[in-house]
N, C-alpha and C positions, 0 to 999 in steps of 0.2 A: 510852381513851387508851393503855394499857399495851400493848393489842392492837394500835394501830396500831405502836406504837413495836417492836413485836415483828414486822410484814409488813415495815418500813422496814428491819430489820437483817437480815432473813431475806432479801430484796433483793440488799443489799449483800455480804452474803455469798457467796450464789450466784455473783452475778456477777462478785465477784474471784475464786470457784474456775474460772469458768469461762478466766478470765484469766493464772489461774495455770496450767491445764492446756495452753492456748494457747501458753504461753512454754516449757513441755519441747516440745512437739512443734514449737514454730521452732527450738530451739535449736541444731539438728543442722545449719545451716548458718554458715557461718563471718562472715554479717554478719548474722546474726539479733541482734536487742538484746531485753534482758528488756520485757515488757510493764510496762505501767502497773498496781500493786496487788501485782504479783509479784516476783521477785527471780527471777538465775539459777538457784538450786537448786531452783525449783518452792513454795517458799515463800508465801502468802498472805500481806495484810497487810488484819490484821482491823480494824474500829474498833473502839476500847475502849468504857465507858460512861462517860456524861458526867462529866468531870473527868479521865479516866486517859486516858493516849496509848495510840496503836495499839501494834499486838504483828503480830509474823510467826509464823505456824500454820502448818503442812502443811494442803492442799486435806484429808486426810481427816478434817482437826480441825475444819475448817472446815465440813466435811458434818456432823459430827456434833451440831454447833453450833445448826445451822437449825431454828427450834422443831417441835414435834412437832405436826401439825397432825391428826393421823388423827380420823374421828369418834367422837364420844362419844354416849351415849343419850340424853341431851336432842339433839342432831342429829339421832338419829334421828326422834324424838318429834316436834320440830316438824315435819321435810317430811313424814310420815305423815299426822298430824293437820292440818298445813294445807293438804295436796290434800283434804283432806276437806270443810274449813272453807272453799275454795274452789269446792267444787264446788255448796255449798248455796248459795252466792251466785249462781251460776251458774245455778240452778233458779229461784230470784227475778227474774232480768234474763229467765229466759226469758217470764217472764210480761206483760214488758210493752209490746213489741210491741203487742198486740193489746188488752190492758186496761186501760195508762196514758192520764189522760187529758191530760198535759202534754206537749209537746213536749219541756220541758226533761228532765223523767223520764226519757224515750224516750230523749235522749241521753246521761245519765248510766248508765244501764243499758247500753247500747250502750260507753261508753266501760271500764268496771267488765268486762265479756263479754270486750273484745280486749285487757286487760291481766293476767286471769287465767288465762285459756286458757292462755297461754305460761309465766305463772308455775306451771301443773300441770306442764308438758309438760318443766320443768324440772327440778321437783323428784323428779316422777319418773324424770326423766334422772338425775338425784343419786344415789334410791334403786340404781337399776340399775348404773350403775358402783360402787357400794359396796359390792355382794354382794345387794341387795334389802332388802325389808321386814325391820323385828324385831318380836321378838311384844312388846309394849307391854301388862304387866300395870299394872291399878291407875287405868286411863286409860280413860274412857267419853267417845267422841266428843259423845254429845249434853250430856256435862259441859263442854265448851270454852268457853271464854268468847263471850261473841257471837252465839255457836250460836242461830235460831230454834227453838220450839218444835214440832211437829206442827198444835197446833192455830192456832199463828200461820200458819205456811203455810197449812194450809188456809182461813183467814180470807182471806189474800193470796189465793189463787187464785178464790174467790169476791167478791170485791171487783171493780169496775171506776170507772174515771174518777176524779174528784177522791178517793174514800173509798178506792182504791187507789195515790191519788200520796203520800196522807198517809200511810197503814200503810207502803206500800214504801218510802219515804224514814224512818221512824223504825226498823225495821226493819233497815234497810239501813248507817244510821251506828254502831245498836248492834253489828252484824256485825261493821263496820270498826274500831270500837273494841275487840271483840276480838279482833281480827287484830295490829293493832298490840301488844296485850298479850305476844300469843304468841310476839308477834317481839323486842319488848323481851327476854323471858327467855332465848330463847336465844341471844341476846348479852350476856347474863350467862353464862351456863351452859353453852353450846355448846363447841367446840373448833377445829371445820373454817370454813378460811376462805371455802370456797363457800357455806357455809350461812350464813356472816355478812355475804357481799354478799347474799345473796337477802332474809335478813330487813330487811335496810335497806332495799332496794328497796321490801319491801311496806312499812313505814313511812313514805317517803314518798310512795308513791303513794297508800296508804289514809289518811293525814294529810290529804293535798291534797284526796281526793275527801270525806272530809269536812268540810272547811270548804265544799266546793263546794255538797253535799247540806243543809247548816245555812242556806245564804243562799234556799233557795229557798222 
């Protein structure tokens, strides 16, 4: 809640600097009127917090103001580890094309495939505009939560038809249950607001698709 209440003021603020920057550079004409938010001297008019009335800022107080959103190492940590924690999912849905023996499988895997793909191609758009990867001591990928084992995958991969709808589907909600874990904490812990729409995202899409994988 605190962090929404911190995008909504970070909003509002922006956008009266922008208004305020707007109202010098009309000003120069003789029927220019002060914008809405702003005053003739380029002044802001900020909201207070609840209980206390606005106050008039300079635009550079007003910049200054805007939370600090740069990333933090849990940021990093999560889109690192979950293009990882992605990709094993990814190695599972490959398998079932050819070895499930459900139709409904078939298309939960297929749906799981075209919602992840984009969720990597993301996060590692995230890494890249932030400078790239950090080195992440202390952090064993196959320690994640959800994580399959080696010899679970290779059980999956040797498995077909019904003894493969049952492994991949239990397998598969454990996955998701870790996925959500991972996204739960760094919206504790995180800082950047791109990485806190992303974690939502996988929360409810991997929420939905498990209850979806539970009914079958």
């Amino acid at each position: 809640m605190i962090r929404r209440q911190r995008a909504v003021v970070a909003v509002a603020l922006s956008a009266l600097a922008v208004l305020a920057l707007g109202a010098c550079d009309s000003g120069s004409g003789t029927d220019a009127k002060p914008q809405a938010g702003a005053t003739a001297g380029g002044s802001v008019v900020a909201p207070g917090k609840p209980g206390e009335p606005a106050k008039r800022i300079s635009p550079e107080e007003a910049a200054r103001l805007l939370p600090d959103e740069s990333p933090n190492s849990a940021d990093f940590r999560y889109a690192q580890m979950m293009i990882v924690h992605h990709r094993q999912a990814l190695t599972m849905t490959e398998l079932a094309p050819q070895r499930a023996g459900s139709t409904q499988v078939k298309k939960v895997a297929e749906r799981i495939s075209a919602a992840q793909l984009p969720e990597i191609a993301a996060m590692e758009g995230w890494l890249k505009n932030n400078g790239g990867p950090r080195e992440q001591s202390g952090h064993d990928h196959h320690s994640m939560p959800g994580m399959a084992t080696e010899a679970q995958l290779k059980e999956l991969r040797n498995a077909k038809g019904a003894a493969f709808d049952k492994l991949f589907l239990k397998l598969m909600i454990t996955h998701h249950e870790g996925a959500v874990t991972m996204a739960a904490e760094v919206l504790s812990d995180g800082n950047n607001v791109l990485v806190e729409e992303m974690a939502n995202d996988v929360i409810a899409q991997q929420t939905s698709e498990i209850n979806r994988m539970q009914s079958l």
